[in-house]
C-alpha positions in Angstrom: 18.1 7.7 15.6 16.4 5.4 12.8 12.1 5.2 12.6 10.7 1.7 14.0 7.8 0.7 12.6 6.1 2.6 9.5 2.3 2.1 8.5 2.3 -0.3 5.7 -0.4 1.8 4.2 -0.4 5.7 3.3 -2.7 6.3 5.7 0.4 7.2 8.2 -0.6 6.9 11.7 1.7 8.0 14.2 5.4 7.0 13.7 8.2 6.4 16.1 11.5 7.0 16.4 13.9 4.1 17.4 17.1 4.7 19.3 19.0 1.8 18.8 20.6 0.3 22.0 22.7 -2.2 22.8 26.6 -2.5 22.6 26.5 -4.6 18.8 24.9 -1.7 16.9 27.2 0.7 18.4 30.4 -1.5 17.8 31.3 -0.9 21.3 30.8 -4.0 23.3 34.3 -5.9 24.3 34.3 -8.5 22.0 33.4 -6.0 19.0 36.2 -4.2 19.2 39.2 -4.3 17.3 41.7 -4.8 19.4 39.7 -8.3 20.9 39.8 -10.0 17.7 41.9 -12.3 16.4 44.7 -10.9 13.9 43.6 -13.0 11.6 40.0 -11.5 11.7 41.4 -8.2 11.9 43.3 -8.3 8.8 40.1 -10.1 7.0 38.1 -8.0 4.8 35.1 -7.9 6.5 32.9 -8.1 3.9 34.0 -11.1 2.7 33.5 -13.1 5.8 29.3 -11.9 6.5 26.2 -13.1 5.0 25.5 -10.1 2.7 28.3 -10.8 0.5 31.8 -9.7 -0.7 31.2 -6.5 -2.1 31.8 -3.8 -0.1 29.0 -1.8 -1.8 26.0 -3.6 -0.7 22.4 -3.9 -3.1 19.5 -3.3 -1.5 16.4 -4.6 -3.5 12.8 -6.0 -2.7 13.7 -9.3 -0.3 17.3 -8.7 -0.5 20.3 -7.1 0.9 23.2 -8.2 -0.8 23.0 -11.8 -0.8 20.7 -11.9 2.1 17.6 -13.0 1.2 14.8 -11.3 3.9 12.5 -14.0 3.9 14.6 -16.1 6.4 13.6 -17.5 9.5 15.7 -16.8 12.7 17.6 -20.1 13.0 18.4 -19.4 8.8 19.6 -16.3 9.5 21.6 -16.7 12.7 23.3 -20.0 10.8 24.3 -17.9 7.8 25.3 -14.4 9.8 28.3 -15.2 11.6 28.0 -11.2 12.5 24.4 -11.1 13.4 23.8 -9.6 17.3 20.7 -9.5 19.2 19.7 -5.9 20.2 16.9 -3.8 21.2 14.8 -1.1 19.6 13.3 2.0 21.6 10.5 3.7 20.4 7.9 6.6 21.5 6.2 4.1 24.2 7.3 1.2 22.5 10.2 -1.5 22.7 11.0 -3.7 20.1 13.3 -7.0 20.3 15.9 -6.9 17.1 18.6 -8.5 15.4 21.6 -6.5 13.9 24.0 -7.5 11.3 26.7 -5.2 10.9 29.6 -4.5 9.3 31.6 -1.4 8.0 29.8 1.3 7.1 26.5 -0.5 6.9 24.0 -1.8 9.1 21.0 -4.4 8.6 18.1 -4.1 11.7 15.5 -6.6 12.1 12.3 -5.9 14.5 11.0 -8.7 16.2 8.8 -8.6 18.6 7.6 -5.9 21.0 8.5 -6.5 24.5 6.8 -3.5 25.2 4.0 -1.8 23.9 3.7 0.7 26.5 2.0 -1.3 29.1 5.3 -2.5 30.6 7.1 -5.7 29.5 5.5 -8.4 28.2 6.9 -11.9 27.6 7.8 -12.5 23.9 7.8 -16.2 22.6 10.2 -16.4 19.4 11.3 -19.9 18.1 13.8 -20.8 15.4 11.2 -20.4 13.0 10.0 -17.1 13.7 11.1 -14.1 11.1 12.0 -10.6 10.8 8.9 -8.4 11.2 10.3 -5.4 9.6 14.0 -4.8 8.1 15.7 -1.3 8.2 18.7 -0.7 6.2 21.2 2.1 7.2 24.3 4.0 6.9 26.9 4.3 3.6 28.0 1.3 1.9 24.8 0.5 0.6 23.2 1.2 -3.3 19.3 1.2 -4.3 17.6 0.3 -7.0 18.7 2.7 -10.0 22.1 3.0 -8.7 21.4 5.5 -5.6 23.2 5.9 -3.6 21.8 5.3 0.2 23.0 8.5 1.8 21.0 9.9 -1.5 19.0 13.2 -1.0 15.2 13.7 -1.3 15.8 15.2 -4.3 17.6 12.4 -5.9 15.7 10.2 -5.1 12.9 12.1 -6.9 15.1 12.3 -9.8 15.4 8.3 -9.5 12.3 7.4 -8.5 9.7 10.4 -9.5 7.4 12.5 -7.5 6.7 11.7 -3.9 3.5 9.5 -3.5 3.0 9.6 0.4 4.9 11.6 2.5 4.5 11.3 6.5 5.7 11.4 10.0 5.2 13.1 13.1 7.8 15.2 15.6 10.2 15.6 13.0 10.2 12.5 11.6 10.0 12.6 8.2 9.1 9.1 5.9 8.8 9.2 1.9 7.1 6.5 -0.5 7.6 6.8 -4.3 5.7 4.8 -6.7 8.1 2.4 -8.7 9.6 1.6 -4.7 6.6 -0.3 -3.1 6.7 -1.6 0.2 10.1 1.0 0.4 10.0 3.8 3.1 12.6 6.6 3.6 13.2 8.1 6.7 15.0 11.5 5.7 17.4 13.5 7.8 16.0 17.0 8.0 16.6 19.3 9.9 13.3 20.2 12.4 13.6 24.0 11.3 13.2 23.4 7.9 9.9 21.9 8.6 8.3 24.4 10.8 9.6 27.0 8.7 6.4 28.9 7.2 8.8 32.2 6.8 11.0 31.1 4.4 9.2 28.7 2.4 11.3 28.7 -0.7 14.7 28.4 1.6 13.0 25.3 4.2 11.9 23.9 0.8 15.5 23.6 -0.3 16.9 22.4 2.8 14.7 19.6 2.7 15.5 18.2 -0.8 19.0 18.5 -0.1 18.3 16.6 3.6 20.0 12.9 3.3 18.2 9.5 3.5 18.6 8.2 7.6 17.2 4.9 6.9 15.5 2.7 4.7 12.9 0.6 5.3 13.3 -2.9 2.7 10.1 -5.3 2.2 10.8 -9.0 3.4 9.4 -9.3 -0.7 8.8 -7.7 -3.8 5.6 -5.6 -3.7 3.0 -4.6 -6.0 2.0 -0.7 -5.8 0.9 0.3 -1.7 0.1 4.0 -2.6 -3.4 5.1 -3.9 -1.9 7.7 -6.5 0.5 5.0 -8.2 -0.7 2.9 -11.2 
């Protein structure tokens, strides 16, 4: 499960929890698999034949991951991403329209549209020119700014990027923003214990800064400061 849709402000209203659907983002539809493609494909190195680049250790900065630039529209990115899939994205009451670009170890979701907001489903008019509303970054072979890792834990990415400026999330989710990252938001992987925990508060405390990063989410462009305590 990956967040949809953080408040681009600190003022964190209520935030849902995607579960992706759709065959492409779990790698199991027919002509994902393996065995379907062609030798030569399967032989390949993957990375060398998608739009993010040929490292297998993807950059994730401000606009960009890899050599994706997130300001594209739809027909840019569909021409470039030989591996891009359309998906959905299911949130509390919500339903979101998506893109996925995948590849080993790493996956690239783009939001839409919502096809449902909770009133049922609504028609959703998207051109060639239309663009990624918000991009969420997620899984292993991927490297922030400041050479972290993105399976980093909260406490490294303190370490990298100093004390947590906004911190939010409802129902377990948790989402972090650090000063030098704006426009960045971390969805963290901890467990719902530690954070009802009022027992044990040194022991939940440590569970969380060791929890992992589940997502990230990447501004379309480089930001200047979106939290009230930064500079």
């Amino acid at each position: 499960m990956i967040p949809l849709r953080p408040s681009s402000t600190l003022d964190w209203p209520t935030l849902a929890t995607a579960v992706w659907l759709g065959a492409a983002l779990a790698c199991g539809n027919r002509e994902n698999t393996e065995a379907n493609r062609p030798v030569a494909a399967r032989t390949a190195n993957p990375a060398a034949r998608d739009c993010l680049g040929p490292d297998s250790i993807v950059d994730i900065e401000a606009g960009r991951v890899g050599a994706l630039p997130l300001d594209l529209s739809l027909d840019s990115l569909r021409a470039r991403c030989t591996n891009i899939r359309d998906t959905t994205a299911n949130g509390d009451e919500r339903i979101d329209t998506a893109i996925v670009i995948a590849r080993p170890g790493l996956r690239v979701v783009g939001t839409l549209a919502a096809i449902d907001a909770g009133d049922g489903i609504e028609p959703v008019h998207l051109t060639g020119a239309s663009k990624v509303e918000h991009w969420i970054v997620l899984g292993s072979a991927g490297r922030l700014p400041k050479n972290v890792p993105l399976t980093a834990t909260w406490a490294a990415l303190v370490r990298a990027y100093g004390p947590v400026a906004g911190r939010g999330g409802d129902n377990g989710d948790v989402f972090l923003r650090f000063c030098p990252m704006p426009g960045f938001v971390f969805s963290m992987s901890v467990p719902f214990e530690a954070l009802i925990d009022t027992l044990h508060p040194a022991a939940a405390e440590s569970t969380r800064l060791a929890s992992p990063i589940l997502a990230v989410y990447v501004p379309e462009r480089a930001q200047t400061t979106d939290a009230p305590k930064c500079p």
